[in-house]
C-alpha distance (Angstrom), angle and dihedral (degrees) to the residues before:
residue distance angle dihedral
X1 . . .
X2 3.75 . .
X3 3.42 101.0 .
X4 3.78 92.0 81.7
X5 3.68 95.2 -123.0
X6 3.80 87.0 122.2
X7 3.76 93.9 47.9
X8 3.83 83.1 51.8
X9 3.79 96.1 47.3
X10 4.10 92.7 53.8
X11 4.07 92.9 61.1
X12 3.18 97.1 45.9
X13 3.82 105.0 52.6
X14 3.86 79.0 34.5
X15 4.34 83.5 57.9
X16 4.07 86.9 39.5
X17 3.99 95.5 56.7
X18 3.68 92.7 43.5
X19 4.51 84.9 50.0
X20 3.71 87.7 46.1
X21 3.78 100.6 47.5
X22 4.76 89.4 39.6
X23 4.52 81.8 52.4
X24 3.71 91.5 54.0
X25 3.75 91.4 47.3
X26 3.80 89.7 49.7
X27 4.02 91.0 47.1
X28 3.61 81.4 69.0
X29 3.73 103.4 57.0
X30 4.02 88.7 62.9
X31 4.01 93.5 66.1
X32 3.58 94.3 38.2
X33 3.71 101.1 57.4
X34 4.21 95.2 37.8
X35 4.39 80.6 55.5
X36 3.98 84.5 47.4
X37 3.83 96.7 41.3
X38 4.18 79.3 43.1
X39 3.64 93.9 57.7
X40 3.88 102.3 34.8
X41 4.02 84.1 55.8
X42 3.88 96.8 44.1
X43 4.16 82.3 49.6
X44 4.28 81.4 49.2
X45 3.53 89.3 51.5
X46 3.37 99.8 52.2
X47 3.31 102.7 42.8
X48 3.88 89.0 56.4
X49 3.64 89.4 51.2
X50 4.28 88.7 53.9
X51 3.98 87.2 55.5
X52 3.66 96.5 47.6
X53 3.54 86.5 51.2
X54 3.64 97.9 45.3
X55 3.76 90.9 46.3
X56 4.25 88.8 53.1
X57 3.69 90.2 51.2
X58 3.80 91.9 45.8
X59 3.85 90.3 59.2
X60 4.00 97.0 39.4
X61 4.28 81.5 57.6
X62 3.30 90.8 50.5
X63 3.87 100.1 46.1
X64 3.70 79.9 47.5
X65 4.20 94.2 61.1
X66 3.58 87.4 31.5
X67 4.46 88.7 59.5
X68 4.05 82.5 34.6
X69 3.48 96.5 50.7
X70 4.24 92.6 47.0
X71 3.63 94.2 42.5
X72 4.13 87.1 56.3
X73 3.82 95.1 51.9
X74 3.76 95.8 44.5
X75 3.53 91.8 49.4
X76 4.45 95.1 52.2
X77 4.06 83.6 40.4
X78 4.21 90.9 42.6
X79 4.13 76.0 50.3
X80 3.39 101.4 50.8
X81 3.67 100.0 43.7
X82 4.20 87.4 46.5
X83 4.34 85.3 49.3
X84 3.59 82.3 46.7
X85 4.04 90.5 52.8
X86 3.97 88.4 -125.9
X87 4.00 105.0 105.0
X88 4.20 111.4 84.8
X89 3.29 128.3 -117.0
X90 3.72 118.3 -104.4
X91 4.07 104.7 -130.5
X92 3.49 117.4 -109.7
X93 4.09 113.8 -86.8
X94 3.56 125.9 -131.1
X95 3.68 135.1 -56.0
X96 4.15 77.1 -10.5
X97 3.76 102.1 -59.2
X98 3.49 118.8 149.9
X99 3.61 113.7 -101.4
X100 3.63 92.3 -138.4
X101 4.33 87.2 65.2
X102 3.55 94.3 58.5
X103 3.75 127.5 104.3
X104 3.95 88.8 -101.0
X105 2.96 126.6 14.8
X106 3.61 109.2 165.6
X107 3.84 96.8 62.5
X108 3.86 93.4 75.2
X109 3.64 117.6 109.6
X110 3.82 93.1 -111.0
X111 4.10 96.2 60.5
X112 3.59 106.9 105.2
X113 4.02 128.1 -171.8
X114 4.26 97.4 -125.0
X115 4.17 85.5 -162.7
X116 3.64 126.4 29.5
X117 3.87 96.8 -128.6
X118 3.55 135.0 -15.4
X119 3.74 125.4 -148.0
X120 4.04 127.2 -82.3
X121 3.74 81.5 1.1
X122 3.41 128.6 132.6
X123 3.74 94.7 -150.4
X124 3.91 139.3 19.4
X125 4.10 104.6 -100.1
X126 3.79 107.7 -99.8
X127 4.14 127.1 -141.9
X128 4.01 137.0 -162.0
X129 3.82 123.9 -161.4
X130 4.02 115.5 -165.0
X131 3.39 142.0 157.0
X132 3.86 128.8 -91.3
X133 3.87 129.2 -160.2
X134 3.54 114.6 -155.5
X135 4.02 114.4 -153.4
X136 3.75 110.7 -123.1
X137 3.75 99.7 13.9
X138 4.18 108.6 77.0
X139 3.86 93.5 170.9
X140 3.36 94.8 56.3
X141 3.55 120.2 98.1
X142 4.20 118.9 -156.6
X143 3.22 132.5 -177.4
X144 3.98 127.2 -172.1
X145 3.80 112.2 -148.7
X146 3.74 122.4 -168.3
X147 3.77 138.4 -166.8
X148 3.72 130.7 -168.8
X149 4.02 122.5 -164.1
X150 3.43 129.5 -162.8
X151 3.97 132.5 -137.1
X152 3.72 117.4 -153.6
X153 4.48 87.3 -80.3
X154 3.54 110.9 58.4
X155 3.90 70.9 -122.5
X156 3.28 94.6 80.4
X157 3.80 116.2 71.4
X158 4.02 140.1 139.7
X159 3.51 124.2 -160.5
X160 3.87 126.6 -152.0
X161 3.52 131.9 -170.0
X162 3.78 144.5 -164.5
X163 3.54 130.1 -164.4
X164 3.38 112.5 -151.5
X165 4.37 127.5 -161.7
X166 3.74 124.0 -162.7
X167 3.87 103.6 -174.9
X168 3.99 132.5 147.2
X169 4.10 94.8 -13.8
X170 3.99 97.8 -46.9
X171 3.72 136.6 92.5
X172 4.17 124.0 -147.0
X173 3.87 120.7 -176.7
X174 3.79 121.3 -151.7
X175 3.82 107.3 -164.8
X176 4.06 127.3 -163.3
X177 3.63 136.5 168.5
X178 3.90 115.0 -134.0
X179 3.50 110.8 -135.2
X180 3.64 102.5 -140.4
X181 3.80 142.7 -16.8
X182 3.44 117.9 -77.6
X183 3.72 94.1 -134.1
């Protein structure tokens, strides 16, 4: 055909393969940047979730220094005030338990607050004087002192201890720190 309709017919299905084959290419693009925005924000996410985390177990260490830190100052003032003959003595428990061991021991008469507050905490540290018998030495006279600190949660608490042996003129202390309460 001379009119050039054919000539004109060739380009354009020529220009309509060459559209067809660039729109599937682009079809493509879609998926692979919602799977990239997908990933970037899952990365987002969990990053987040590492700095919450990091920030919860900054603040349970530093409860737990804050409790340590009360616990040792109530137990050298508990000391001094027991040296000084001024702390009271915690009654003895039952069937010769320590008092210390029992489910609480701070709520006997005898537990006394050495400072009125301490800071960030949620309570004053707490001590308890009482009496220890040691087997095989009767001249000896012990005492057990203990001191509880407190974090800001009443949760968080340390307890310290010092055992303390009054034998023959001379004093010796034996301090420990007690892990965790018993109940």
């Amino acid at each position: 055909m001379s009119n050039g309709f054919a000539d004109d017919r060739a380009p354009r299905n020529h220009r309509a393969r060459c559209f067809a084959q660039r729109s599937s290419v682009t079809g493509a693009a879609l998926p692979v940047a919602l799977m990239l925005t997908s990933m970037v924000s899952a990365a987002a996410i969990a990053s987040f979730d590492a700095a919450i985390m990091g920030a919860r177990r900054a603040s349970n260490f530093e409860d737990a220094l804050r409790s340590t830190q009360a616990a040792n100052a109530a137990l050298e003032l508990c000391l001094s005030e027991h040296d000084a003959g001024r702390a009271p003595l915690a009654l003895p428990g039952r069937a010769g338990a320590a008092r210390w061991q029992e489910r609480d021991p701070f709520g006997d008469a005898a537990a006394f607050a050495p400072l009125s507050r301490w800071p960030g905490a949620s309570r004053p540290p707490q001590c308890l004087v009482e009496e220890w018998r040691i087997a095989g030495r009767p001249l000896a006279r012990a005492y057990v002192i203990t001191a509880r600190g407190f974090g800001a949660s009443v949760d968080a608490q340390a307890w310290a201890q010092v055992f303390v042996v009054r034998e023959a003129g001379g004093q010796t202390h034996h301090w420990r720190r007690i892990a965790r309460r018993r109940y």
